[in-house]
One Martini backbone bead per residue (centre of mass of N, CA, C, O) as a GRO file, in nm:
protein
  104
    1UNK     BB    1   0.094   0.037   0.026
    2UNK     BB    2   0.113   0.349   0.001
    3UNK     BB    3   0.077   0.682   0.146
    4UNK     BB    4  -0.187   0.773   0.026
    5UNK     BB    5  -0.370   0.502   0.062
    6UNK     BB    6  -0.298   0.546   0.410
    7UNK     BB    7  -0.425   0.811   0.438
    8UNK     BB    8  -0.707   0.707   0.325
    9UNK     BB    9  -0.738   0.497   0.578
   10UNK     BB   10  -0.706   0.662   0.823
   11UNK     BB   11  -0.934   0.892   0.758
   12UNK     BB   12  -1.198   0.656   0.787
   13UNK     BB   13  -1.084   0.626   1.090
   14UNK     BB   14  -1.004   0.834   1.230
   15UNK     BB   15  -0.700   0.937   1.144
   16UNK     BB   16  -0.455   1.194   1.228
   17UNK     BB   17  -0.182   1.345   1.025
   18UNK     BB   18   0.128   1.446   1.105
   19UNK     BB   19   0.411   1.622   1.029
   20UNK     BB   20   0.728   1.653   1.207
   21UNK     BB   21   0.970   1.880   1.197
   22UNK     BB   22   1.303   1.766   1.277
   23UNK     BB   23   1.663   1.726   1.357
   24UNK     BB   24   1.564   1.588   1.670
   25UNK     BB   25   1.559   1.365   1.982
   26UNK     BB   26   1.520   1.411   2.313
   27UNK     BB   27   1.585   1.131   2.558
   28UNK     BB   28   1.511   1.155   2.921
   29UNK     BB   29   1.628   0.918   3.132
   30UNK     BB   30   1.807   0.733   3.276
   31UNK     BB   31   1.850   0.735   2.961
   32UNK     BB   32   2.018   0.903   2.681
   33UNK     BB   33   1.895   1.013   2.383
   34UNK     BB   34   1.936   1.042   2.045
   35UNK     BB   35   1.750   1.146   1.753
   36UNK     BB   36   1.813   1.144   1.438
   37UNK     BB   37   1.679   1.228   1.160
   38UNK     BB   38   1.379   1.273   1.220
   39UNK     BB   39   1.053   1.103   1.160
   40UNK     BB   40   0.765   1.256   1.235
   41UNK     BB   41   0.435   1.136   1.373
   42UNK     BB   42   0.130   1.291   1.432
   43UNK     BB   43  -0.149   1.117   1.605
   44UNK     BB   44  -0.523   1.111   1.600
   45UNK     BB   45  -0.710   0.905   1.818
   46UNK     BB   46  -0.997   1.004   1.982
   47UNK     BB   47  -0.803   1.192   2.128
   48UNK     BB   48  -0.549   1.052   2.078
   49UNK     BB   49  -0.211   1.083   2.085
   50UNK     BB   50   0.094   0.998   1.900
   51UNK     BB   51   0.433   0.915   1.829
   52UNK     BB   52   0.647   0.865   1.556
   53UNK     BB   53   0.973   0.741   1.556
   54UNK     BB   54   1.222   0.801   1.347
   55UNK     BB   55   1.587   0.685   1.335
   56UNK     BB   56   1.891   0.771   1.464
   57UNK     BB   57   2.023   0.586   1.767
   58UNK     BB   58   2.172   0.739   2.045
   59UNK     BB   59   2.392   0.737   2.341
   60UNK     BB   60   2.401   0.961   2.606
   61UNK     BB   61   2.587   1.137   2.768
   62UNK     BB   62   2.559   1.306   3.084
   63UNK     BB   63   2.852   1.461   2.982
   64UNK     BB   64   3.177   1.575   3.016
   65UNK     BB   65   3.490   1.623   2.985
   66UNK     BB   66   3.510   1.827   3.200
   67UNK     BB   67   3.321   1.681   3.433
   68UNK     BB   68   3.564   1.486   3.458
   69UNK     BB   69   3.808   1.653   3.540
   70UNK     BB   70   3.684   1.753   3.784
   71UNK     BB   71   3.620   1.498   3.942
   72UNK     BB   72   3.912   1.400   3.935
   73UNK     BB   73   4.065   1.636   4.070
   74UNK     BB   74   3.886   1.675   4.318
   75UNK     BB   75   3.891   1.323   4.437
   76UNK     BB   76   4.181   1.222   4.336
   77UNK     BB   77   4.157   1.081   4.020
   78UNK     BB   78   4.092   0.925   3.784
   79UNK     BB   79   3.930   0.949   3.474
   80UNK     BB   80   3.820   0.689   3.456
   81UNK     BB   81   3.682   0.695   3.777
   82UNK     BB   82   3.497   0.917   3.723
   83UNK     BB   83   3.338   0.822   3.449
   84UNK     BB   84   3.211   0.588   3.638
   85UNK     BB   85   3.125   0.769   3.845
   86UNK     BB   86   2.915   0.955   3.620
   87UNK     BB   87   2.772   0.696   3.555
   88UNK     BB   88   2.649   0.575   3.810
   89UNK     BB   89   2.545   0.922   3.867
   90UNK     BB   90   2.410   1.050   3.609
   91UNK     BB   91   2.601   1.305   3.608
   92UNK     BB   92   2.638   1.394   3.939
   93UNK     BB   93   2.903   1.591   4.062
   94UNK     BB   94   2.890   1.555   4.348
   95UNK     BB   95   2.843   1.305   4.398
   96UNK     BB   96   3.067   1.127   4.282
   97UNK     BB   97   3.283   1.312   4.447
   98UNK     BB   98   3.126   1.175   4.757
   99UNK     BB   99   3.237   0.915   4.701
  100UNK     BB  100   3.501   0.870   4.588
  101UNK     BB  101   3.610   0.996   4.880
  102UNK     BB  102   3.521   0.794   5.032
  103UNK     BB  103   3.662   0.553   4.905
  104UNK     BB  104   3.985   0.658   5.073
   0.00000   0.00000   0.00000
């Protein structure tokens, strides 16, 4: 089925659709997502809203190169560790500060 008669058999059903432009996706809980170059369709079926989203899906550091340094720095380890506990306290330099100070 094209895109043309599946958008024809959509609007039968109730079912409004709209294409939304966007360069990006950023999806924040535990992990962090950035979806690239995403194809947004927003859906309206009887009230209830939904979006489908596709594109290329890659997991983002909660962190910056900067913020390892100053963890490791503050905390007075190896930037592996900072990296690692910074990893471990998704992104919280405070904690990750006070954890790993604490471990020496």
């Amino acid at each position: 089925m094209n895109p043309k008669q599946l958008e024809q058999a959509m609007k039968k059903l109730g079912v409004k659709q709209e294409e939304i432009e966007a360069s990006e996706v950023i999806i924040k809980g535990k992990k962090n997502y950035i979806i690239r170059e995403p194809t947004i369709i927003k859906m309206n079926m009887m009230g209830q809203e939904s979006l489908q989203i596709t594109g290329a899906l890659e997991l983002l550091e909660s962190f910056t190169e900067e913020d390892i340094k100053t963890v490791a720095e503050q905390a007075n380890v190896t930037q592996e560790k900072a990296k690692a506990m910074l990893e471990e306290t998704r992104g919280d330099l405070a904690e990750a500060i006070l954890r790993l100070r604490q471990e020496q």
